[in-house]
gemmi code that builds the backbone of each chain (N, CA, C; Angstrom):
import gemmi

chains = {
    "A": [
        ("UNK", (-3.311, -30.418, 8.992), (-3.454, -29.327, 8.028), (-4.633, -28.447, 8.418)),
        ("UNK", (-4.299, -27.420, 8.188), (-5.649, -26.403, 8.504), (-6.553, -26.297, 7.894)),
        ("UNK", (-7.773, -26.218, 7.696), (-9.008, -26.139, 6.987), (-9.951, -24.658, 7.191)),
        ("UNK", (-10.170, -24.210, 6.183), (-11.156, -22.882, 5.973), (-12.594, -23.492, 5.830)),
        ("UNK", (-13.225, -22.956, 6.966), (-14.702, -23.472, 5.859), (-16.038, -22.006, 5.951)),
        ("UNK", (-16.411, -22.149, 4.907), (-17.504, -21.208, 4.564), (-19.264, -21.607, 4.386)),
        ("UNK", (-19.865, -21.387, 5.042), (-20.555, -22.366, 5.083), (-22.221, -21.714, 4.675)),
        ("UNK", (-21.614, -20.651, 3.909), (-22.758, -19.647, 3.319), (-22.255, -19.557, 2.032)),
        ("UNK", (-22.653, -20.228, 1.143), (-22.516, -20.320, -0.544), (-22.972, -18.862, -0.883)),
        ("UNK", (-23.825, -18.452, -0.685), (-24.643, -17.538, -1.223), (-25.348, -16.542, -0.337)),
        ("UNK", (-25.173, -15.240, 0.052), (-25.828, -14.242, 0.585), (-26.450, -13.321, 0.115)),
        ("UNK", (-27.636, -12.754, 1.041), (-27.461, -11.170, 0.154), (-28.476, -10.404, 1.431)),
        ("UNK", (-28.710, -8.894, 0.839), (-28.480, -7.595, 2.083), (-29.200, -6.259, 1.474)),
        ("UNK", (-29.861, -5.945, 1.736), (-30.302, -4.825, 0.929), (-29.484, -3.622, 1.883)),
        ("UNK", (-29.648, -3.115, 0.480), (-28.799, -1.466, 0.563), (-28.745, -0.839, 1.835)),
        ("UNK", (-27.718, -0.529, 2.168), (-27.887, 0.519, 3.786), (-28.168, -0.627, 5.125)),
        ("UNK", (-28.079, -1.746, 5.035), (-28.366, -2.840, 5.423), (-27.020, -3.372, 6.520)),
        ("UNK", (-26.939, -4.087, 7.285), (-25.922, -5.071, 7.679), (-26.104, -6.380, 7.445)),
        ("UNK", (-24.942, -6.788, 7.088), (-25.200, -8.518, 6.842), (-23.387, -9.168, 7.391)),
        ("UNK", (-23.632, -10.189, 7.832), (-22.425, -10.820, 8.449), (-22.548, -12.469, 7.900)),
        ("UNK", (-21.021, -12.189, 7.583), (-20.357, -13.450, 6.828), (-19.435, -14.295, 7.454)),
        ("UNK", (-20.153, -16.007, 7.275), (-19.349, -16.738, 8.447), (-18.113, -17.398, 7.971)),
        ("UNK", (-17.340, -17.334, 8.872), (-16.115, -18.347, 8.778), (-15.736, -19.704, 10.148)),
        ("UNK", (-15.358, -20.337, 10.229), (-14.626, -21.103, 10.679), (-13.480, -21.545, 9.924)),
        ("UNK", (-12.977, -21.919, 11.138), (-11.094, -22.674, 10.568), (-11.113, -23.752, 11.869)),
        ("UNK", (-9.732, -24.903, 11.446), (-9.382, -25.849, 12.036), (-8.253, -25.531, 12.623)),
        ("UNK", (-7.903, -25.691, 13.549), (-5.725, -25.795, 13.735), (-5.758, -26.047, 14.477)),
        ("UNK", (-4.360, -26.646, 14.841), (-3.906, -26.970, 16.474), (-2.839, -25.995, 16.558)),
        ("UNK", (-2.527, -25.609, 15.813), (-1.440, -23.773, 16.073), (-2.404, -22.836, 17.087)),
        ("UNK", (-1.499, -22.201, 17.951), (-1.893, -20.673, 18.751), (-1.811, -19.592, 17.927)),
        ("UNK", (-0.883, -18.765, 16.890), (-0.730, -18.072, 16.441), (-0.512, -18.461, 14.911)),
        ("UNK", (-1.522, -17.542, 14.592), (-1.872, -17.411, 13.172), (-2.443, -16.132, 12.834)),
        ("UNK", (-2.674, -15.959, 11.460), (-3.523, -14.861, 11.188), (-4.657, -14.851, 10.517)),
        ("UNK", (-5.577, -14.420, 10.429), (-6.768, -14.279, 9.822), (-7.214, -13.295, 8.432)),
        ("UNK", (-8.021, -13.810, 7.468), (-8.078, -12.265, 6.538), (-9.383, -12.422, 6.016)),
        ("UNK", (-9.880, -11.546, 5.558), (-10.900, -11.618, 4.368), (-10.634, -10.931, 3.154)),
        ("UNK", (-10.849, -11.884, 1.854), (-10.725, -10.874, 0.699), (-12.234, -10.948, -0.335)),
        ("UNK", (-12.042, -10.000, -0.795), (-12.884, -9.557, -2.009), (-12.717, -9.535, -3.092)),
        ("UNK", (-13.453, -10.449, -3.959), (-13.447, -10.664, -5.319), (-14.883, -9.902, -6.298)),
        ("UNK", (-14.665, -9.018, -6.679), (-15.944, -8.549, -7.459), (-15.746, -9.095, -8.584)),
        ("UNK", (-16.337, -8.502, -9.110), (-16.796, -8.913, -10.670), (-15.475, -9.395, -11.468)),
        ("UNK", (-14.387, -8.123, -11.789), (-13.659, -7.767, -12.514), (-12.462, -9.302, -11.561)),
        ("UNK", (-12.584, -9.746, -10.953), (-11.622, -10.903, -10.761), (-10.668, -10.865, -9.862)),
        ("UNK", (-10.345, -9.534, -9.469), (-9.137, -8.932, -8.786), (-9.244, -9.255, -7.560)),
        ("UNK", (-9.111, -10.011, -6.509), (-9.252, -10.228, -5.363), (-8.342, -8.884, -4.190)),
        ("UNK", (-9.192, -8.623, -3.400), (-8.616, -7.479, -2.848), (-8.635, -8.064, -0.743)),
        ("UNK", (-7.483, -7.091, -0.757), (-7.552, -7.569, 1.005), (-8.843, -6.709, 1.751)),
        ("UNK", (-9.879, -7.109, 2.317), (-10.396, -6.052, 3.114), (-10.053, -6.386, 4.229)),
        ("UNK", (-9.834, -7.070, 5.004), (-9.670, -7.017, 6.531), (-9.092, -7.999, 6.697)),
        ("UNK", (-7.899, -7.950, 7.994), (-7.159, -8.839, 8.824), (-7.091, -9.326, 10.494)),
        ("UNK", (-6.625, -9.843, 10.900), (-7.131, -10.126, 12.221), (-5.259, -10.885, 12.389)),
        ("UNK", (-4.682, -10.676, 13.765), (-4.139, -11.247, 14.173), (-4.180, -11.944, 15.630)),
        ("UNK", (-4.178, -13.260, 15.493), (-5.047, -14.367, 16.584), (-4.555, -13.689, 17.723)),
        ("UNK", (-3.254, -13.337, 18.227), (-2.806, -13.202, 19.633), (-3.426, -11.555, 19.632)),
        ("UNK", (-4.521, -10.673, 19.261), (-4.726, -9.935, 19.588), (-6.239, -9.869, 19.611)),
        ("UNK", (-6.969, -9.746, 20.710), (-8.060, -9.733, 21.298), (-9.166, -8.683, 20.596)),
        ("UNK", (-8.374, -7.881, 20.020), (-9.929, -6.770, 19.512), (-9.745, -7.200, 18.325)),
        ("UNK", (-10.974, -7.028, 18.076), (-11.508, -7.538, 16.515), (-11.121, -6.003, 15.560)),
        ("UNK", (-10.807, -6.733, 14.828), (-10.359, -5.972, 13.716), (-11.447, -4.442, 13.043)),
        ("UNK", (-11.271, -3.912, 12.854), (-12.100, -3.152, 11.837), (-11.382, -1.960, 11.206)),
        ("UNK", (-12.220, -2.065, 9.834), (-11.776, -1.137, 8.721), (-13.042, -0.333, 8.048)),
        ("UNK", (-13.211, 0.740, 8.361), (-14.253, 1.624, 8.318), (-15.714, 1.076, 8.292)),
        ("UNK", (-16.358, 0.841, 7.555), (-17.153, -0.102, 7.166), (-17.436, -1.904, 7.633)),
        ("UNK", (-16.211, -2.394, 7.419), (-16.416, -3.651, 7.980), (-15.828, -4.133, 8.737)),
        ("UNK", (-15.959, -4.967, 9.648), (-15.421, -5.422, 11.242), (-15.667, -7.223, 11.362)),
        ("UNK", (-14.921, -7.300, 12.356), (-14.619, -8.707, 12.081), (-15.184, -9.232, 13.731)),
        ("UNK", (-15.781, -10.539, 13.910), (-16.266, -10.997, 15.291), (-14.911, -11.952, 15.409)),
        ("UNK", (-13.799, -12.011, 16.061), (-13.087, -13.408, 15.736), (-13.335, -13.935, 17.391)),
        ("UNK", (-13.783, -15.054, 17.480), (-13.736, -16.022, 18.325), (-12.715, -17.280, 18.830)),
        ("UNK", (-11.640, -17.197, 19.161), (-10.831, -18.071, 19.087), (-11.207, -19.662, 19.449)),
        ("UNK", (-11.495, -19.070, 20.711), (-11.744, -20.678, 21.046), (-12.596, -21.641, 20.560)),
        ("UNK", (-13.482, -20.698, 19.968), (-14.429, -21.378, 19.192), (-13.750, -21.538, 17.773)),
        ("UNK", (-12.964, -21.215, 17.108), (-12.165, -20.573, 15.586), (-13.249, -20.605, 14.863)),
        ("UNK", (-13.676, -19.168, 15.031), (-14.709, -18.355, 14.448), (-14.358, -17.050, 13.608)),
        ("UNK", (-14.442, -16.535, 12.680), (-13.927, -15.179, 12.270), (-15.036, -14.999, 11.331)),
        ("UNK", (-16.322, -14.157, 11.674), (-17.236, -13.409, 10.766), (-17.133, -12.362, 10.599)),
        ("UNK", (-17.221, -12.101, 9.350), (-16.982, -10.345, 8.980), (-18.556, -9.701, 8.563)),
        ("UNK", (-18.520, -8.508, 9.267), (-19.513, -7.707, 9.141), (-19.779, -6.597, 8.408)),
        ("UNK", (-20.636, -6.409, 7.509), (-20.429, -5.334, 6.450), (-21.717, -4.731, 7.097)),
        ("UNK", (-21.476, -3.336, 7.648), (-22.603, -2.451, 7.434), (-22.800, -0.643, 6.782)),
        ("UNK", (-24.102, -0.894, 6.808), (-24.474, 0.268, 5.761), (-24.124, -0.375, 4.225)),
        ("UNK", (-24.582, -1.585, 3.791), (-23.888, -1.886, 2.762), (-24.223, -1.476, 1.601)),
        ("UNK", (-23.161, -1.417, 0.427), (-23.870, -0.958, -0.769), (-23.436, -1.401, -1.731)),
        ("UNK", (-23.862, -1.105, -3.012), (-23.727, -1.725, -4.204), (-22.366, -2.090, -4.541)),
        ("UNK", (-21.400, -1.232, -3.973), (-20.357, -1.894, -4.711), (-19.281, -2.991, -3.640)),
        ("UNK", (-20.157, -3.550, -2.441), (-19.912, -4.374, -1.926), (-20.092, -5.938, -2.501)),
        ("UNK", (-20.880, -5.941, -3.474), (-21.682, -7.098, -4.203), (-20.270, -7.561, -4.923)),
        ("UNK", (-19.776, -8.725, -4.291), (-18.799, -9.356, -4.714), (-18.651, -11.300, -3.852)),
        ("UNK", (-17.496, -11.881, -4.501), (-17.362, -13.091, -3.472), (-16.692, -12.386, -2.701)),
        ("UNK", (-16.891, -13.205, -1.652), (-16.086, -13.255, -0.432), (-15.483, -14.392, 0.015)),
        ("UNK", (-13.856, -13.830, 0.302), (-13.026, -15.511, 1.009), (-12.264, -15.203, 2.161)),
        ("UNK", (-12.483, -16.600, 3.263), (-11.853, -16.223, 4.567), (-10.556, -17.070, 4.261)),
        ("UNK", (-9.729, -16.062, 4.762), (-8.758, -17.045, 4.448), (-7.706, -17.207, 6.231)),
        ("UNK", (-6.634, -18.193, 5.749), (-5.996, -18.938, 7.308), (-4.959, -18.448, 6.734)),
        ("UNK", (-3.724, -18.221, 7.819), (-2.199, -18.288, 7.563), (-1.749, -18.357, 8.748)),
        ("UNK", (-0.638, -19.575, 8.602), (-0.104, -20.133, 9.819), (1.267, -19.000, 10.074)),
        ("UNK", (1.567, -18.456, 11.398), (2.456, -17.844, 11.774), (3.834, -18.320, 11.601)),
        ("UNK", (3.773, -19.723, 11.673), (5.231, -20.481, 11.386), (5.619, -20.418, 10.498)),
        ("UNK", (5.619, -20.005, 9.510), (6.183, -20.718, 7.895), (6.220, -19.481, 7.288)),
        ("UNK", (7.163, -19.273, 6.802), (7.522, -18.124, 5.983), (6.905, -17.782, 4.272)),
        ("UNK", (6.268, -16.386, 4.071), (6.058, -16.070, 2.892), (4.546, -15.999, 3.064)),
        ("UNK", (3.310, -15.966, 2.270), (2.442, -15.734, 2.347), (1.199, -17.044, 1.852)),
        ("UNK", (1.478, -18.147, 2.418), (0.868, -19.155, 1.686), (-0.758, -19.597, 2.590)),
        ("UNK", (-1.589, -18.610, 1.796), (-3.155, -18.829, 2.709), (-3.771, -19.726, 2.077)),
        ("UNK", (-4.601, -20.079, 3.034), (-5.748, -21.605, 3.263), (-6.903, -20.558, 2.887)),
        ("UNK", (-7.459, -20.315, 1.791), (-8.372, -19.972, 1.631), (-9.677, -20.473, 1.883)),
        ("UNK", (-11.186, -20.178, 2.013), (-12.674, -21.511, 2.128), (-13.088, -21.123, 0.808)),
        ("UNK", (-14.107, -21.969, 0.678), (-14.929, -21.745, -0.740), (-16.036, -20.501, -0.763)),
        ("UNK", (-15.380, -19.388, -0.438), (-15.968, -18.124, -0.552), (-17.529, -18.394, -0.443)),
        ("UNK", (-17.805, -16.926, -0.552), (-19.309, -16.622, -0.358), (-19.730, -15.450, -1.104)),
        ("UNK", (-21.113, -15.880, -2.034), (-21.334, -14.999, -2.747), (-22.403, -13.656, -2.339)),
        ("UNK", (-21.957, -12.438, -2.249), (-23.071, -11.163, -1.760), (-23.457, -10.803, -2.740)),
        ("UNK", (-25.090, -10.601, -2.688), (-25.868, -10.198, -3.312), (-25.936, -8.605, -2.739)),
        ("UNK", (-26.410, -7.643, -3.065), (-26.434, -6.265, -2.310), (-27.530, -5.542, -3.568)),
        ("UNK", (-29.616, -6.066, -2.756), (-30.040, -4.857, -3.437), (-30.418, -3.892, -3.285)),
        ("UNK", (-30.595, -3.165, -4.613), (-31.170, -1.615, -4.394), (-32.039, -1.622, -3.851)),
    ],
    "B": [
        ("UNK", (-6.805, -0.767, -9.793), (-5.694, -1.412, -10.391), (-4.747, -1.754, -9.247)),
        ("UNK", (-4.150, -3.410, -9.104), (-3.057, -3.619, -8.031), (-1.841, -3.332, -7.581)),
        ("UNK", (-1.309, -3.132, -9.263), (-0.196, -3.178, -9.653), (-0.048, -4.613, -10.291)),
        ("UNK", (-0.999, -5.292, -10.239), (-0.493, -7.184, -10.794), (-1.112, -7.314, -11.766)),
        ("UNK", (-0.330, -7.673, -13.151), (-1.316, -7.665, -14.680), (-0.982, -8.668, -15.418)),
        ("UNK", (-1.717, -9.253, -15.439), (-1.950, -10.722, -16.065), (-2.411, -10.965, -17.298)),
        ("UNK", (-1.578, -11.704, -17.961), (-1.639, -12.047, -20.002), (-1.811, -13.166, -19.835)),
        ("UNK", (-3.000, -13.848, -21.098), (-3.777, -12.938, -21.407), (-4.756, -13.044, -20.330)),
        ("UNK", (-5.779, -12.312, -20.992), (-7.195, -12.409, -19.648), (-8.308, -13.613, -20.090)),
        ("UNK", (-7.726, -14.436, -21.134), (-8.487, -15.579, -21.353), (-7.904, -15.961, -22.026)),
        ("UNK", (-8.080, -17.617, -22.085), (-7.387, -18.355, -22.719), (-7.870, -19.646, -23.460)),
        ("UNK", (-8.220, -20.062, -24.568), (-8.668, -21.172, -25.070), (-7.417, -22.242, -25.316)),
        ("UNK", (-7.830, -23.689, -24.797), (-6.446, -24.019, -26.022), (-6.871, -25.702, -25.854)),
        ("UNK", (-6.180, -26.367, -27.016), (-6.824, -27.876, -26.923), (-5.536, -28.662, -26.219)),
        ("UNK", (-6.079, -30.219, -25.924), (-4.805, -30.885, -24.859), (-3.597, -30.856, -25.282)),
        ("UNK", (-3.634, -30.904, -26.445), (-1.902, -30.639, -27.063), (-0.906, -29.565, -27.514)),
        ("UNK", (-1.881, -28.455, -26.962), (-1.224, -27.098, -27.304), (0.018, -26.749, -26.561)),
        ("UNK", (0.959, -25.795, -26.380), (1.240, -25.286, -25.544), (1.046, -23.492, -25.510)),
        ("UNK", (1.178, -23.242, -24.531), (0.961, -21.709, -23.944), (1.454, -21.210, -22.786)),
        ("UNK", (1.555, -20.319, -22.530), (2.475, -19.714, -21.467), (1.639, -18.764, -20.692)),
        ("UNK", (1.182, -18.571, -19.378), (0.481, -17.303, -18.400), (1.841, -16.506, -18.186)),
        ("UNK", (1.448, -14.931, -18.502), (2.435, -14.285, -17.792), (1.952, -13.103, -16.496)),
        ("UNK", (2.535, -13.072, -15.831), (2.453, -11.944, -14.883), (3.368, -11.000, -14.677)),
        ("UNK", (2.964, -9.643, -14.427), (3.769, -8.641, -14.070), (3.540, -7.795, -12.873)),
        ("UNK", (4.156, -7.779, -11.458), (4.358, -6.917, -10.664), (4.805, -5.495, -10.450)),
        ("UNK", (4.369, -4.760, -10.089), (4.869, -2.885, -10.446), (5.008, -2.695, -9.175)),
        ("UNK", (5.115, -3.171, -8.259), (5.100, -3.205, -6.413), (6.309, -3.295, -5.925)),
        ("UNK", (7.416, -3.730, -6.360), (8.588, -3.753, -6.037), (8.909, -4.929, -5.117)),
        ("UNK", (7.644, -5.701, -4.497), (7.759, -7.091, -3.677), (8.539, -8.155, -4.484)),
        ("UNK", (9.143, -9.260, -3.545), (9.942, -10.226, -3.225), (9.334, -11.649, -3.013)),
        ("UNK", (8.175, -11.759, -3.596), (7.757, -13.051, -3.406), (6.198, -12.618, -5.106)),
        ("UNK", (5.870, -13.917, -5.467), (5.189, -14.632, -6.386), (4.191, -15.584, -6.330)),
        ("UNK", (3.462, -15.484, -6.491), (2.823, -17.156, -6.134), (1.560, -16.932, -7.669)),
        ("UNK", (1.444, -18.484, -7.891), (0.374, -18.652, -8.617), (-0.856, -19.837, -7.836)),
        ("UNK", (-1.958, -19.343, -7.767), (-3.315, -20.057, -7.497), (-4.231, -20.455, -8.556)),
        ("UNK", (-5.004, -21.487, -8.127), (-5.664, -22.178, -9.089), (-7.297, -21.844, -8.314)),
        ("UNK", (-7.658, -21.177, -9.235), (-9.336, -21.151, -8.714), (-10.917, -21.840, -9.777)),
        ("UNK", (-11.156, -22.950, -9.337), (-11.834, -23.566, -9.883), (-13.726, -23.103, -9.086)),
        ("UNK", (-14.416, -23.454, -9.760), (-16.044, -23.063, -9.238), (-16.167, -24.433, -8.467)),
        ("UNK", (-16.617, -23.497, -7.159), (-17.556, -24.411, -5.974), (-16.305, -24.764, -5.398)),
        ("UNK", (-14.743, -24.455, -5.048), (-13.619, -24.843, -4.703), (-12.793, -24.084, -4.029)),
        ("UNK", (-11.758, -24.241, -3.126), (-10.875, -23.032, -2.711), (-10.319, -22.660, -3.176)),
        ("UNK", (-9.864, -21.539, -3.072), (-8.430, -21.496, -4.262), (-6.886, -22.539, -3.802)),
        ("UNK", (-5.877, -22.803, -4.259), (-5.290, -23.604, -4.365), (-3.967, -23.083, -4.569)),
        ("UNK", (-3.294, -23.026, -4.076), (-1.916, -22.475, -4.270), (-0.940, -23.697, -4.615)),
        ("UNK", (-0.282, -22.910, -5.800), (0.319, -23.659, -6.642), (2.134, -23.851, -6.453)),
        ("UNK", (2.196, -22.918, -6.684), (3.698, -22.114, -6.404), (4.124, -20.955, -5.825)),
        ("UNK", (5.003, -20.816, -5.364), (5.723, -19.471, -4.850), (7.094, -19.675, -4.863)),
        ("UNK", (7.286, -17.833, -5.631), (8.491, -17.812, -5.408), (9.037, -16.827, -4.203)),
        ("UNK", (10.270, -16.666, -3.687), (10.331, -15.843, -2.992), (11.913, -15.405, -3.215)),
        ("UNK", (12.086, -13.925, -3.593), (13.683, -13.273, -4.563), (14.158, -14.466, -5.299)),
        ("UNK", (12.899, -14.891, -6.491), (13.249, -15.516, -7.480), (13.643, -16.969, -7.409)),
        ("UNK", (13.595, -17.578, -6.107), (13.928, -18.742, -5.982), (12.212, -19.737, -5.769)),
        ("UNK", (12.412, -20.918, -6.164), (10.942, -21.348, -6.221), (11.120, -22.243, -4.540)),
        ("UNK", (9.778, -21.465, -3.905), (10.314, -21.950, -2.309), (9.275, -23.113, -2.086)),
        ("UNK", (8.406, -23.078, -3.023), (7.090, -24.330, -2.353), (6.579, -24.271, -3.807)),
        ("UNK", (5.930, -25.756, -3.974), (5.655, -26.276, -4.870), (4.316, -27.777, -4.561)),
        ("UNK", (3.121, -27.155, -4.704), (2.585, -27.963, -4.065), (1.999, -28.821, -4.965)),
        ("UNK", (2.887, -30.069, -5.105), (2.212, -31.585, -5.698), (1.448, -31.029, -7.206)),
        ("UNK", (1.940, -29.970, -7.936), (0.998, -29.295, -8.904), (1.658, -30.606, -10.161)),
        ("UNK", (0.867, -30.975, -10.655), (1.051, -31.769, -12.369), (2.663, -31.280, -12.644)),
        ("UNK", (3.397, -31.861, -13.563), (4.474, -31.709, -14.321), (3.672, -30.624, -15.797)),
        ("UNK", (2.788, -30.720, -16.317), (2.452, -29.972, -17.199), (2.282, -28.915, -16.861)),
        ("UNK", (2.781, -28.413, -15.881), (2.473, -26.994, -15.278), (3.764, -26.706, -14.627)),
        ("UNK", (4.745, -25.551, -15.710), (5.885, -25.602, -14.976), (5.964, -24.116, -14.864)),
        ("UNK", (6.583, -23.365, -13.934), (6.309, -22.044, -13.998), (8.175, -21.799, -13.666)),
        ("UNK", (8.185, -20.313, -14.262), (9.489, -19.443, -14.629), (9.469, -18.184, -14.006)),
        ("UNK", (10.466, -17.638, -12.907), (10.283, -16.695, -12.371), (11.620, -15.820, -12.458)),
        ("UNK", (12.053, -15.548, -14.199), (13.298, -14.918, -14.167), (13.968, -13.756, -14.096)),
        ("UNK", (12.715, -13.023, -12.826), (13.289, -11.501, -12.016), (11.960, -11.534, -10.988)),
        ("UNK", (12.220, -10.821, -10.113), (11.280, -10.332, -8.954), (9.800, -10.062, -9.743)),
        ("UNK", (10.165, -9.042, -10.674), (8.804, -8.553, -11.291), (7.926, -9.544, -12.328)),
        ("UNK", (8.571, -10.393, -12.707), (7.875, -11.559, -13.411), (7.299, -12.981, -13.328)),
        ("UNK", (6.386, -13.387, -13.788), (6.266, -14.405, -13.193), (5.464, -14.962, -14.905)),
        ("UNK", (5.867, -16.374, -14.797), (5.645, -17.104, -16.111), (4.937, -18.460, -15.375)),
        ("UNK", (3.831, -18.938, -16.444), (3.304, -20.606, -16.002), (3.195, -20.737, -17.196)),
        ("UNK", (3.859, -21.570, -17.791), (4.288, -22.709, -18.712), (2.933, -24.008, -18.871)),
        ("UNK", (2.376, -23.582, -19.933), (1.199, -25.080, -19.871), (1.489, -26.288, -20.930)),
        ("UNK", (1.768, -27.605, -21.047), (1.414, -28.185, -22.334), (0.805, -29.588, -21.868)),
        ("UNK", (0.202, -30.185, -22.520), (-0.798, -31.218, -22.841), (-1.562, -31.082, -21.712)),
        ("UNK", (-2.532, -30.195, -21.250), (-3.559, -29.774, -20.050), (-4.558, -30.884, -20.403)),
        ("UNK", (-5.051, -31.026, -19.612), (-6.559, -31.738, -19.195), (-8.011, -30.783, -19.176)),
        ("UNK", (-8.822, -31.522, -19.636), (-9.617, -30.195, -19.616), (-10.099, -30.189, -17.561)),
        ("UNK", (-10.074, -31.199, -17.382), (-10.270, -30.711, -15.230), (-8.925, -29.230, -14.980)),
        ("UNK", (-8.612, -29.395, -16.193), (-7.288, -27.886, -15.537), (-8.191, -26.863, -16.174)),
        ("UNK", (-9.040, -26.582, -16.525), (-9.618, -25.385, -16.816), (-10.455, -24.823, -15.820)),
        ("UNK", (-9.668, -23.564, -15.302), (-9.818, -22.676, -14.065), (-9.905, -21.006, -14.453)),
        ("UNK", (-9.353, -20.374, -13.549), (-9.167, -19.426, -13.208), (-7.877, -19.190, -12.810)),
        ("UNK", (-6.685, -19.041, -13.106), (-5.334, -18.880, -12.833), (-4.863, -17.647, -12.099)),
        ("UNK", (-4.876, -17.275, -10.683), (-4.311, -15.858, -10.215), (-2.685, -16.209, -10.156)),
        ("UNK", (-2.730, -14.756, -10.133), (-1.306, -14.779, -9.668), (-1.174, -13.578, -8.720)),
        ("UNK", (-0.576, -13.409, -8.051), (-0.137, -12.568, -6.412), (1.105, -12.383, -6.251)),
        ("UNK", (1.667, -11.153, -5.636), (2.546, -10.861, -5.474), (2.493, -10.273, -3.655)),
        ("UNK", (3.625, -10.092, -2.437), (3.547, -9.368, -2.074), (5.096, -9.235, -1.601)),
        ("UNK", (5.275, -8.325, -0.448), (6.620, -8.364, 0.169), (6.559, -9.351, 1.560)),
        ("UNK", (7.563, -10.000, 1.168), (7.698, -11.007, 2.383), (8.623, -10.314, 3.313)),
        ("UNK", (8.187, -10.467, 4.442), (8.884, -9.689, 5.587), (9.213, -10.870, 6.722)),
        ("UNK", (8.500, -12.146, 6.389), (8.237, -13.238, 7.501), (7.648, -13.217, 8.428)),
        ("UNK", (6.688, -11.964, 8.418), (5.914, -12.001, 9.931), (4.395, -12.707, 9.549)),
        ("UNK", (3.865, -12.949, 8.060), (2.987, -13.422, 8.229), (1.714, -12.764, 8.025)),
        ("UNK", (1.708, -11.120, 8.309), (0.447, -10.686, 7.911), (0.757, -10.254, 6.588)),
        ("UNK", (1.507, -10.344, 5.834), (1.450, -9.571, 4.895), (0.364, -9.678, 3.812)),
        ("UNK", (-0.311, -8.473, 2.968), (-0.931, -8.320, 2.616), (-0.836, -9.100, 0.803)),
        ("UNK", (-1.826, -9.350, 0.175), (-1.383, -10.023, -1.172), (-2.150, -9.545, -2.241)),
        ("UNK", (-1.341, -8.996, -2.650), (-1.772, -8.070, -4.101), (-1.861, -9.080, -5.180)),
        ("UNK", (-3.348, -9.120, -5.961), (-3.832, -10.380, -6.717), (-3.667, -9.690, -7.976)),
        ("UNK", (-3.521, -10.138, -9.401), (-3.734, -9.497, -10.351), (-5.674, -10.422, -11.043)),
        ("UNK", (-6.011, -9.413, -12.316), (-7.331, -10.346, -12.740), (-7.366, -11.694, -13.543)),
        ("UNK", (-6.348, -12.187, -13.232), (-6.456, -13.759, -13.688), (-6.682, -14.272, -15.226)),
        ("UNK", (-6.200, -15.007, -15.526), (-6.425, -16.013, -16.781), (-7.382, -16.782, -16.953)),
        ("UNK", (-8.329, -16.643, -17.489), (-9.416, -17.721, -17.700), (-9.162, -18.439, -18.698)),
        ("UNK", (-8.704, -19.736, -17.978), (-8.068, -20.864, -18.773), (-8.953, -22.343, -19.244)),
        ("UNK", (-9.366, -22.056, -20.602), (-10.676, -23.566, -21.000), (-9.777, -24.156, -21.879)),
        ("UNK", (-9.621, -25.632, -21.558), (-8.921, -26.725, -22.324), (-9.749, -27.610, -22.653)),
        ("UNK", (-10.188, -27.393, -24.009), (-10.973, -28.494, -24.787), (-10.496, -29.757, -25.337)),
    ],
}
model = gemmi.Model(1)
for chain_id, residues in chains.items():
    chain = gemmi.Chain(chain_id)
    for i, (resn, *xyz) in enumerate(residues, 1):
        res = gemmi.Residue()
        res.name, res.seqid = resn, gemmi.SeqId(i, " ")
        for name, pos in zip(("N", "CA", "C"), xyz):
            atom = gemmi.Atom()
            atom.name, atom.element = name, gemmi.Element(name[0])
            atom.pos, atom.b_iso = gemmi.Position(*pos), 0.0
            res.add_atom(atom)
        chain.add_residue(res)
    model.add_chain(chain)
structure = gemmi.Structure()
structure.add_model(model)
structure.setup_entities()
């Protein structure tokens, strides 16, 4: 079974700042996919960034970018210029390429602090 | 806003009650799932449906039965809970295509305390 792990309970970054958030995962699968989501306040968990393993450049979405390391199964996401309304959890999550539908291995998130 | 809206947005109830979580999708997707998010824990996926059929079902309690009777709906059924079941209940929707990246539209969850 695959395992997410997060191994930063708690972060934080002052304003205009960069800060990078770690992940590891377990598998003996080649192809899978990678994600990070965002949970602020209000509960709503949102997708910010994805990564797919058989593709070599790291992901990025304006603002935040992803280091993924395979061989090592590494995937840290990088938030820079950060700002207030980045201050949310954060979860890395796993999904195996084999299996149909959307069933992710989430880790025990990580909480961003972001001050003024 | 996701499109995913979740009744109610909190929930009290004692071990012998029953109550019902509902969800509603406005996305037009083909798959369902409900997660269990507890503090200091992963989230936990419970169920999924996918065009209304229940495709995975993971080892979740019998007191937890969930109803998915159209694409856009999604129902979890609670009675005689434990209070260790008092979580955070999401529910998600997206379109299954089978490739795997697809993206998952969360609604803001049930905050569920069983005294």
């Amino acid at each position: 079974a695959q395992t997410v792990t997060q191994s930063q309970p708690e972060m934080s970054v002052q304003e205009a700042e960069t800060v990078t958030l770690s992940c590891t995962y377990d598998t003996s699968e080649s192809d899978y996919y990678l994600f990070w989501y965002k949970q602020p306040p209000s509960r709503q968990m949102i997708l910010v960034i994805r990564q797919e393993a058989y593709k070599q450049q790291n992901a990025t979405e304006n603002r935040f970018s992803v280091n993924f390391q395979k061989a090592a199964k590494s995937f840290s996401l990088k938030i820079s210029d950060s700002q207030l309304g980045d201050a949310a959890m954060y979860f890395c999550a796993y999904r195996s390429r084999e299996t149909s539908g959307s069933r992710l291995t989430f880790g025990e998130g990580t909480q961003l602090t972001v001050n003024p | 806003e996701t499109g995913v809206t979740q009744t109610p947005r909190h929930l009290v109830m004692g071990m012998t009650n029953k109550k019902s979580l509902k969800c509603e999708q406005h996305l037009g997707h083909n798959a369902m799932y409900w997660y269990k998010q507890s503090a200091k824990k992963p989230l936990e996926l419970m169920f999924v449906y996918s065009l209304e059929e229940r495709v995975e079902n993971n080892s979740v309690p019998s007191r937890f039965s969930p109803e998915c009777p159209n694409s856009s709906h999604l129902f979890l059924h609670l009675h005689t809970l434990q209070p260790e079941d008092s979580a955070l209940y999401l529910c998600a929707s997206s379109q299954d295509r089978g490739q795997g990246n697809e993206k998952l539209f969360f609604g803001s969850g049930t905050q569920l305390s069983v005294l």
